[in-house]
C-alpha positions in Angstrom: 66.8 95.9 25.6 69.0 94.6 28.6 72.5 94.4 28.4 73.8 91.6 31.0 77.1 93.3 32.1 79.0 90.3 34.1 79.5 91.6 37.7 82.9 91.3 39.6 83.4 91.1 43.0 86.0 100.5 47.1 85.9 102.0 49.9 83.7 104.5 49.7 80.2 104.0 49.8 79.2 106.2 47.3 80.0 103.7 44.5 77.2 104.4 41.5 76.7 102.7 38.3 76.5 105.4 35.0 74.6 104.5 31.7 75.7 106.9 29.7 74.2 107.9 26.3 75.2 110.0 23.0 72.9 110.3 20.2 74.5 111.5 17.3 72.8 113.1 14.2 70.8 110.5 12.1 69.8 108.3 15.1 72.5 106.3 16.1 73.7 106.2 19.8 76.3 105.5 21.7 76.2 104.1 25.0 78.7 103.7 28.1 77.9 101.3 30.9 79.8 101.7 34.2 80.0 99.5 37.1 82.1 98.2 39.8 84.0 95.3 39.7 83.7 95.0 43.7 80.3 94.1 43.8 79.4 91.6 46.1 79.0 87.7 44.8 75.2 88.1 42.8 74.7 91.3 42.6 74.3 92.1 38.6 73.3 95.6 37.3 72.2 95.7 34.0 71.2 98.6 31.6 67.7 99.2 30.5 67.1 100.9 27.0 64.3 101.2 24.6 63.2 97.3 23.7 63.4 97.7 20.1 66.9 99.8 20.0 69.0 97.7 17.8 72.1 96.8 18.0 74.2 98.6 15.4 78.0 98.0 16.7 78.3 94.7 19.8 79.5 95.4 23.1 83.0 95.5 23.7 84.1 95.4 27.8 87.3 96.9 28.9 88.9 96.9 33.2 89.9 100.4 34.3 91.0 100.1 37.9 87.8 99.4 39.8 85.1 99.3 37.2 83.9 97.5 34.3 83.4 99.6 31.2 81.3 98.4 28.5 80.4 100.5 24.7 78.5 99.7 21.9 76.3 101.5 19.8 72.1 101.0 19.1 69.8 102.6 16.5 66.5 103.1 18.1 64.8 104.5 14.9 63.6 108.1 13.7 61.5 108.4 16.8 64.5 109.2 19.1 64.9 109.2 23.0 61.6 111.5 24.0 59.6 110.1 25.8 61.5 106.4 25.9 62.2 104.6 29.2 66.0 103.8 30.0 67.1 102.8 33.2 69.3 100.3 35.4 68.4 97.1 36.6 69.3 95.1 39.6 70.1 98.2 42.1 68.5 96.7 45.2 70.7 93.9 45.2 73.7 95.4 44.6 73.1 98.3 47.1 73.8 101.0 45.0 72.9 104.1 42.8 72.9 104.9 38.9 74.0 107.8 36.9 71.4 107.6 33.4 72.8 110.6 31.5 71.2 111.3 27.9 73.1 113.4 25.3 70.5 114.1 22.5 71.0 114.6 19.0 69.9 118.1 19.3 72.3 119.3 22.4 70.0 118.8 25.3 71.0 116.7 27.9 68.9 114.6 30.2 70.8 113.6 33.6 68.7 111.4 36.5 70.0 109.3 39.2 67.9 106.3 39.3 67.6 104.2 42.5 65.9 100.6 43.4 62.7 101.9 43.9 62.6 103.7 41.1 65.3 102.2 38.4 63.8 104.0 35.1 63.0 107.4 33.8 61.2 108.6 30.7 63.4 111.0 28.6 62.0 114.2 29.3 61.6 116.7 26.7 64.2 119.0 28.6 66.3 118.6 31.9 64.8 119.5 34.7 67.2 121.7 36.7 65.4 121.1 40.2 65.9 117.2 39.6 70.0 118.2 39.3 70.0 120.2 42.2 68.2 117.3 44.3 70.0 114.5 42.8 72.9 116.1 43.4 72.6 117.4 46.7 71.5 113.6 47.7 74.9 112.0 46.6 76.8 114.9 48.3 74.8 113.8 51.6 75.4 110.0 50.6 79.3 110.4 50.1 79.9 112.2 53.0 77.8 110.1 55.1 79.2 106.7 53.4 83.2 108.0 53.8 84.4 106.5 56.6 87.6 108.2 56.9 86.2 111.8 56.3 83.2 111.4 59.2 86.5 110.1 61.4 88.6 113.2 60.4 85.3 115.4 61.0 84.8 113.1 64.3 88.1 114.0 65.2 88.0 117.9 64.6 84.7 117.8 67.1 86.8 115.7 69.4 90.0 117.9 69.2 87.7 121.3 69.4 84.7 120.7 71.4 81.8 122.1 71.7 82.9 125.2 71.7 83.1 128.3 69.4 86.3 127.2 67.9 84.3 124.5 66.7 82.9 126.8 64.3 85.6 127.8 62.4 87.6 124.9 62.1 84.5 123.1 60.6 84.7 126.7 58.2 87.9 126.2 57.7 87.6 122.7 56.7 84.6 123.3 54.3 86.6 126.1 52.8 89.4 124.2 52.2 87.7 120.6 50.4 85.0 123.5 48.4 88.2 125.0 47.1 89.8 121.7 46.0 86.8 119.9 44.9 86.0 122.6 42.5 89.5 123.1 40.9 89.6 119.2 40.4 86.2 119.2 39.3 86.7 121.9 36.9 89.9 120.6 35.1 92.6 123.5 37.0 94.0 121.0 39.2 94.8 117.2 38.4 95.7 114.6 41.2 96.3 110.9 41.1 93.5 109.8 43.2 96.3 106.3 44.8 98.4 109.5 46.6 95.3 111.2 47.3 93.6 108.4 49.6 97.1 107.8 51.1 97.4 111.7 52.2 93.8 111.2 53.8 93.9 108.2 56.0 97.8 110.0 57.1 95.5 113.2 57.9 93.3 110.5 60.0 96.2 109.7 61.3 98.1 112.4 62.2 95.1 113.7 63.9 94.6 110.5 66.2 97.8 111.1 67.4 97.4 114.9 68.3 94.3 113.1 70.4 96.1 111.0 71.8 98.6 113.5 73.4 98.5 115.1 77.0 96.3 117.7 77.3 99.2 120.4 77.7 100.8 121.6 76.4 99.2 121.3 73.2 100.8 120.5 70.3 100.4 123.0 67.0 97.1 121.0 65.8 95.7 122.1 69.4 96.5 125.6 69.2 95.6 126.3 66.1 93.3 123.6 64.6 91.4 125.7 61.8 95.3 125.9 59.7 95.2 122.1 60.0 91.5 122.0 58.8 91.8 123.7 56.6 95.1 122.1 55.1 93.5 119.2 55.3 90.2 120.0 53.6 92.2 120.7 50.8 93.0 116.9 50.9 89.7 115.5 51.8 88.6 117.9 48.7 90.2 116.1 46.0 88.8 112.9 47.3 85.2 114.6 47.0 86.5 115.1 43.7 87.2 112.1 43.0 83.9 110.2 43.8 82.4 112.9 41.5 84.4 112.7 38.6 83.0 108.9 38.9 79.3 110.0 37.7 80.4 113.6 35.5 78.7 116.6 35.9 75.8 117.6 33.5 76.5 119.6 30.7 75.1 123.1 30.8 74.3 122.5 34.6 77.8 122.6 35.8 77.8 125.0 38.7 74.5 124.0 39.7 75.6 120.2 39.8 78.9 121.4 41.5 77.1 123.5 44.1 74.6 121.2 45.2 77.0 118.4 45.8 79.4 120.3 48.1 75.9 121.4 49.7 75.4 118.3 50.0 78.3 117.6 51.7 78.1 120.2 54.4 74.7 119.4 54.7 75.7 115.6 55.6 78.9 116.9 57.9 76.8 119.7 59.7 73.9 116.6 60.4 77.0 114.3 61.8 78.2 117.1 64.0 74.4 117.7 65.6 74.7 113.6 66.1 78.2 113.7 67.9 77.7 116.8 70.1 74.1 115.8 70.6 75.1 111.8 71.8 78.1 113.6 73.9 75.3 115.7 75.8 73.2 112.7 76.4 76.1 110.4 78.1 77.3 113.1 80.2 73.6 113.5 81.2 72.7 109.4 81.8 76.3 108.5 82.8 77.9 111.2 84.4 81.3 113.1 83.3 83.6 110.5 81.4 87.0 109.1 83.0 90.0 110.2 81.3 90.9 106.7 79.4 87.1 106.7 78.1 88.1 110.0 75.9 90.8 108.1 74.4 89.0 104.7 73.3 87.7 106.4 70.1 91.0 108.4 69.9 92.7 104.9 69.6 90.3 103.1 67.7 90.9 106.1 65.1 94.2 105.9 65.0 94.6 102.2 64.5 91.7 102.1 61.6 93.7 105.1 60.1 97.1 103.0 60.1 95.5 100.5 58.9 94.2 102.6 55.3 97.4 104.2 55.3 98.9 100.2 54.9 96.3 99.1 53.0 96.5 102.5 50.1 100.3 101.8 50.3 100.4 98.6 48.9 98.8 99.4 45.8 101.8 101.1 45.0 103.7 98.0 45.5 101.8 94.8 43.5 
């Protein structure tokens, strides 16, 4: 049974869809569908359930901020979800990732990420706690990788730094800093409106650019001491982890596993963008030769004015 969901036209890339179903005692299920309204013109996910689940209660769609949210409820019969094939449809097109998350009747819970080249899963008889670990390891490596204002803060950090050992524990510092957020948001212990949150981050952009941009010395307090300012900041960039995760939940009875392996995701994807950075630095000093002075502060520029212009951008939703 496919539910045709109609598809609307965020910033991050990390923007999955979630099917999302409850069995309840007796059979009946009910099911969430989750999807962006920012997809681009054509691209349609649909859900995929059993093909004779019946309709029991119709599908009612509601707006919350950037999504579409559609629930109804099915019946598919005494045999129950074991062994049954749900999925997402259309994921290639739209470019993205699905959450399928399976409550049974019973209190096991079944949790996949399903992509285009492989949109369905067959229930499994129980959850698999490798396939959480890897799935959510993967989207920790995806968001970090897709964020374009984290990779410029982190860009920044290894501009602002260097190749040297302080490198080491800023980037600590940083890591500690979002881990310590991301959990306490993740967990419930500390709530933040994501609109100020993605404000506070493109400033942190920001307000790094401009320490950049600054004469060499003396050095300003970011410059002395950049691991306080990572670390201040990671408590920032955490809750926007946070966020992106609170998107697609966290699997019930797999909690810290889930948690854990998408922060190690994370620092997997930052510590890989790092290697890049200090490895493409070595390689133009090598071909080209030390860089002039205003060649340092192209990126530093381009940084600041992309960062201006989220911090704009974020602002104005406070405004409509």
């Amino acid at each position: 049974m496919v539910l045709v969901v109609p598809s609307l036209a965020r910033a991050h890339a990390l923007d999955p869809a979630l099917l999302d179903v409850r069995e309840q005692v007796g059979g009946v299920a009910e099911v969430l569908f989750r999807t962006s309204s920012t997809r681009a013109a054509g691209a349609q996910v649909d859900p995929v359930l059993p093909a004779d689940c019946r309709v029991v209660r119709e599908p009612v769609a509601t707006q919350e901020g950037a999504a579409v949210t559609v629930r109804w409820a099915v019946d598919c019969g005494p045999t129950g979800w074991v062994g049954r094939e749900v999925g997402v449809d259309g994921l290639g097109a739209a470019r993205t990732d699905a959450l399928v998350r399976i409550a049974l009747a019973d209190g096991r819970v079944v949790q996949r990420v399903v992509r285009a080249d492989e949109t369905r899963l067959v229930v499994p008889a129980r959850p698999s706690a490798a396939n959480v670990a890897l799935d959510y390891g993967r989207l920790g490596v995806e968001h970090i990788l897709g964020g374009l204002d984290h990779l410029l803060f982190v860009l920044g950090l290894v501009l602002l730094v260097g190749p040297r050992r302080r490198l080491v524990a800023t980037v600590t510092a940083f890591t500690l800093g979002h881990s310590v957020t991301l959990t306490l948001a993740v967990l419930g212990l500390a709530r933040v409106p994501a609109a100020p949150t993605e404000v506070l981050i493109a400033a942190s952009v920001l307000l790094l650019a401009v320490e950049l941009a600054r004469p060499a010395a003396p050095p300003g307090l970011l410059g002395r001491a950049p691991w306080v300012m990572a670390l201040v900041f990671g408590l920032l960039h955490g809750l926007g982890f946070a966020g992106a995760l609170a998107e697609i939940g966290l699997p019930a009875g797999d909690v810290p596993l889930a948690l854990a392996s998408f922060n190690a995701g994370v620092e997997a994807g930052q510590l890989g963008f790092i290697a890049v950075v200090l490895a493409a630095g070595w390689l133009a000093a090598r071909v080209a030769g030390p860089m002039p002075a205003w060649g340092r502060l192209v990126p530093v520029y381009a940084m600041g004015i992309l960062a201006a212009f989220w911090c704009f951008e974020r602002l104005a939703v406070f405004v409509e």
